[in-house]
Backbone bond lengths (Angstrom), bond angles and torsions (degrees), N, CA, C in turn:
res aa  C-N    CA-C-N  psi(-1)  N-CA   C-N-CA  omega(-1)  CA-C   N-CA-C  phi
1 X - - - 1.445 - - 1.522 109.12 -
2 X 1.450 95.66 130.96 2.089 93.14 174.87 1.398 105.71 -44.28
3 X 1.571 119.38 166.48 1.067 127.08 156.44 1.727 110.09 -86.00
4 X 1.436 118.13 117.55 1.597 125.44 168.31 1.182 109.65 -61.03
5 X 1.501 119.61 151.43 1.025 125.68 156.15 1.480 114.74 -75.83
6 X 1.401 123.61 119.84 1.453 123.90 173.80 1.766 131.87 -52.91
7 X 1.061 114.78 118.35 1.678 102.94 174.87 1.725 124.86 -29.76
8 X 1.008 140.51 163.45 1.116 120.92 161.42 1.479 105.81 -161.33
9 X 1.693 108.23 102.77 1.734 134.56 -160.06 1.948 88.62 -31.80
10 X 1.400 113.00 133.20 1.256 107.85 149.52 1.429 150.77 0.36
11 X 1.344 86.06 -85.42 1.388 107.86 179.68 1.792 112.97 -63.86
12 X 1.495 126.51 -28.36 1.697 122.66 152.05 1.197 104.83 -54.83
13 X 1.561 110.37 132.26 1.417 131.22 137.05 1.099 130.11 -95.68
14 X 1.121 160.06 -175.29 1.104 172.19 -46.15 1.305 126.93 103.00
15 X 1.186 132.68 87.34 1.680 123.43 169.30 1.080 128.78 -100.19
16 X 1.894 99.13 100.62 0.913 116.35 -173.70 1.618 126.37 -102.26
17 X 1.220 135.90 -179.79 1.176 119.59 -158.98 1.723 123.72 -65.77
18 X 1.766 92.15 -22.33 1.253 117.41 168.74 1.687 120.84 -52.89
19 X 1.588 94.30 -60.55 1.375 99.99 167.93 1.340 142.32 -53.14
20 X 1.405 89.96 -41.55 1.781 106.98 170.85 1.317 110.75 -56.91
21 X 1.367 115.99 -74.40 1.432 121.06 166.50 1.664 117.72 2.47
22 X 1.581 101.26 -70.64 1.213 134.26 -167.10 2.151 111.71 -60.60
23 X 1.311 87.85 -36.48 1.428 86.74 -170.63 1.657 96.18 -100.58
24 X 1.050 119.95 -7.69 1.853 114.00 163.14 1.704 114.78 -94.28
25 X 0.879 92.93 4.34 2.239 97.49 173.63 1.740 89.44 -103.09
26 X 0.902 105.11 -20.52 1.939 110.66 -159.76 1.905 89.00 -79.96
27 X 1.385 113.56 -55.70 0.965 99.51 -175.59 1.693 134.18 -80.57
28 X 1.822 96.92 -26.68 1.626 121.83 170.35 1.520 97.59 -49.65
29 X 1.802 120.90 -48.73 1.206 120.86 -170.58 1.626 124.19 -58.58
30 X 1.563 103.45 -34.24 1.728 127.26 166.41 1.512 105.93 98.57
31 X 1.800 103.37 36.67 1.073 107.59 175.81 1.827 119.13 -94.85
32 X 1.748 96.54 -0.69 1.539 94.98 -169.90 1.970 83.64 -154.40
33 X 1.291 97.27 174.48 1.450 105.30 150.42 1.491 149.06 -126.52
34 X 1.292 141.22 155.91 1.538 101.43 -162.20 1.492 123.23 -64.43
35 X 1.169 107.67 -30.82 1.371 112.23 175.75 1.720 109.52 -69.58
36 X 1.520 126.02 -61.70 1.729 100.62 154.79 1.793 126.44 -25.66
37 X 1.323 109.57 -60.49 1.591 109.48 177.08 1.244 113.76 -43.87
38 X 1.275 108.97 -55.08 2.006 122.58 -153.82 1.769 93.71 -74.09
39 X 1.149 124.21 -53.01 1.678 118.23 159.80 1.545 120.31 -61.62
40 X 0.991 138.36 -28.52 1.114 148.92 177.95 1.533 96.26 -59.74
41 X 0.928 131.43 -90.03 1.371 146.52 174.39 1.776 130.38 -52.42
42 X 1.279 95.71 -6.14 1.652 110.23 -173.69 1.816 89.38 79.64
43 X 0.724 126.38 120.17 1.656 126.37 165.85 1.367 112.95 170.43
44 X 1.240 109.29 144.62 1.527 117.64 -164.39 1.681 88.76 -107.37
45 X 1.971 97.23 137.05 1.504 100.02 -173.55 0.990 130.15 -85.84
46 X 1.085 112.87 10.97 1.549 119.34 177.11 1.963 94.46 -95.57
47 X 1.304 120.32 -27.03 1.427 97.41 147.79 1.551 143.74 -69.95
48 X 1.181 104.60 -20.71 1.787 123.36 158.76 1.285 105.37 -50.79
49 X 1.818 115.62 -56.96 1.237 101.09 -172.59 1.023 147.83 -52.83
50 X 1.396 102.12 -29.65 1.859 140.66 -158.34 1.498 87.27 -91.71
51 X 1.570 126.90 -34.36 1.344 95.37 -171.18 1.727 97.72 -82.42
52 X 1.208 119.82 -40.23 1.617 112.12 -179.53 1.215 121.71 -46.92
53 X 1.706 106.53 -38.80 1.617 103.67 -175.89 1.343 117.18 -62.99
54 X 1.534 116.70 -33.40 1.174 124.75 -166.57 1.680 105.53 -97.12
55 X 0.920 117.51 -37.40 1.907 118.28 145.76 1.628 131.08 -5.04
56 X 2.006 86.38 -71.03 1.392 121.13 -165.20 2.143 85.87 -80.41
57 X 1.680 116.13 -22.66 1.575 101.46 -169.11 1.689 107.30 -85.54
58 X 1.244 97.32 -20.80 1.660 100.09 -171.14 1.589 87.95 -84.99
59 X 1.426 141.17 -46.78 1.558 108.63 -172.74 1.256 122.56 -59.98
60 X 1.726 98.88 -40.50 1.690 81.36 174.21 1.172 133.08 -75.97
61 X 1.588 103.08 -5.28 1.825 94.83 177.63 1.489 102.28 -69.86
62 X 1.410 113.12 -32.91 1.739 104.95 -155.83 1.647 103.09 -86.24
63 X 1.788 118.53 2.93 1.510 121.94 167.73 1.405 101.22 -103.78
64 X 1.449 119.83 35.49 1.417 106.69 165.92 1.657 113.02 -105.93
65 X 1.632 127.02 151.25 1.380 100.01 167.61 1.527 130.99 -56.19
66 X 1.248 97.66 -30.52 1.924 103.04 172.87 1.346 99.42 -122.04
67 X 1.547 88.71 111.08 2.473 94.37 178.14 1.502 80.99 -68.03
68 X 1.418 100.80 148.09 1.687 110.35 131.97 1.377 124.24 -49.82
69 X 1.561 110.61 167.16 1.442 122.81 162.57 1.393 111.74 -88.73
70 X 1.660 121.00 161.42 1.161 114.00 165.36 1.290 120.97 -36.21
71 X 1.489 112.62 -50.41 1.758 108.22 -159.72 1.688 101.33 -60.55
72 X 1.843 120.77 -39.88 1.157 97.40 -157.67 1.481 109.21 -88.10
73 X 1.611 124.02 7.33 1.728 139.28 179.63 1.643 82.43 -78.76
74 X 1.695 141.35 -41.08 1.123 105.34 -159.37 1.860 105.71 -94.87
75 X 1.592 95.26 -19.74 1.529 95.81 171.73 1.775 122.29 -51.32
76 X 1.304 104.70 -43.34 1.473 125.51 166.48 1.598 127.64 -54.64
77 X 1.311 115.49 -20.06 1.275 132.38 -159.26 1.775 96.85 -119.19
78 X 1.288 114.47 -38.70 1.677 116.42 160.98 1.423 126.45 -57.75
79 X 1.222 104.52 -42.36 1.674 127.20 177.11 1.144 112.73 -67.48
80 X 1.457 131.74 -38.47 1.821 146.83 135.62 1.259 123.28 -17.57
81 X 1.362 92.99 -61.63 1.223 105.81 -158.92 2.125 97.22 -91.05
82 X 1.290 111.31 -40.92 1.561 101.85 -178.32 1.940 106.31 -60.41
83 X 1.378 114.80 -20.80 1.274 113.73 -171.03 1.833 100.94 -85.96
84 X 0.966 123.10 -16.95 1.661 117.43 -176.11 1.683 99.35 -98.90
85 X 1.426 119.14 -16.70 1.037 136.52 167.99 1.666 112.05 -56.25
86 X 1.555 92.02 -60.68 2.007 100.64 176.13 1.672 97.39 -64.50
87 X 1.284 126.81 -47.95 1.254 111.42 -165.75 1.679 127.88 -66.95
88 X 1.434 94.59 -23.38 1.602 93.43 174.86 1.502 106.17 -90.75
89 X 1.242 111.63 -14.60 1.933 104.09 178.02 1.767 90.54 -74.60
90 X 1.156 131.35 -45.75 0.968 143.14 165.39 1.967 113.31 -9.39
91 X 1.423 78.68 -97.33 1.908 104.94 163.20 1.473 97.61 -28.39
92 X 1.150 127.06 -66.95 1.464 133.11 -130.09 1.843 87.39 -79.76
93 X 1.392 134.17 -59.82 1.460 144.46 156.18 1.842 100.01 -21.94
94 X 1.257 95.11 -65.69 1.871 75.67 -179.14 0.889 127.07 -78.03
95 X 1.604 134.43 -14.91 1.399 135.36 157.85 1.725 123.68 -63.96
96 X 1.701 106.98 -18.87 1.653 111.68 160.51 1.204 111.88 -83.54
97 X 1.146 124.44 -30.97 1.977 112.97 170.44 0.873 139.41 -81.57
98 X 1.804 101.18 -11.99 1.440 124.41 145.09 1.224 118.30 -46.51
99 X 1.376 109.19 -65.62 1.711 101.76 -163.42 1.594 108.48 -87.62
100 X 1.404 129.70 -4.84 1.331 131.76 -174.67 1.492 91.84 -33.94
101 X 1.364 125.47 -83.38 1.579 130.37 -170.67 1.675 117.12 -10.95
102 X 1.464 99.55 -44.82 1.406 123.33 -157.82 1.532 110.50 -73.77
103 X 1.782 102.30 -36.87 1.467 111.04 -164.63 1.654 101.85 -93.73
104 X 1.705 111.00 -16.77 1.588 114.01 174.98 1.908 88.93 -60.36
105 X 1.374 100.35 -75.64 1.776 105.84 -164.43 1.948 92.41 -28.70
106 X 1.031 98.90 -63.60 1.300 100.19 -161.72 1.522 127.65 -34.60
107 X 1.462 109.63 -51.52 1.462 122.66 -173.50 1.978 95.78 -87.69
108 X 1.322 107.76 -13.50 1.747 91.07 174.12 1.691 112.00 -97.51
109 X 1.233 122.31 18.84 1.231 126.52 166.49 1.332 142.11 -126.39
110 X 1.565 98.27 4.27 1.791 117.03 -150.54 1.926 67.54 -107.04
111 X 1.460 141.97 -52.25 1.210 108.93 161.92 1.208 158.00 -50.36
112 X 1.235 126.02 5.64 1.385 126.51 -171.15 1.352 114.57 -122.26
């Protein structure tokens, strides 16, 4: 027996590469925003992001005279990502030595 194509209820979509595509030109274009899209669609924006970032990494690899290979687009994209990694552990260290002062007052007054 052929294989059928399966129904698939309406209201499921599918995000497919097509789609993705489609809704990161939509926003590059400044026709939406990610946070409009990522609610728009049920989607969390830090998945919007990932598809733009990685969007915006494949054009420029494929406008380079020598693209990379996959392996070295994901080596490139680790190294990104471990450096925004240091920077928010970063942030987060000066925002506790910031408030140290705050949490002394704090715990020497909530007794009395």
């Amino acid at each position: 027996m052929a294989d059928l194509p399966r129904e698939v209820p309406e209201d499921v979509q599918r995000w497919t590469a097509k789609r993705r595509v489609a809704l990161v030109v939509s926003i590059l274009r400044g026709e939406t925003t990610v946070v409009e899209a990522a609610r728009k669609h049920g989607l969390t924006v830090s998945d919007v992001e990932e598809w733009r970032e990685r969007f915006l990494a494949g054009a420029e690899n494929s406008l380079r005279s020598n693209p990379k290979n996959d392996e070295a687009l994901k080596d490139e994209m680790i190294k990104k990502l471990q450096r925004k990694l240091g920077e928010v552990t970063l942030d987060m260290d000066i925002l506790k030595e910031a408030m140290r002062p705050y949490q002394t007052f704090q715990e020497g007054t909530s007794g009395e």
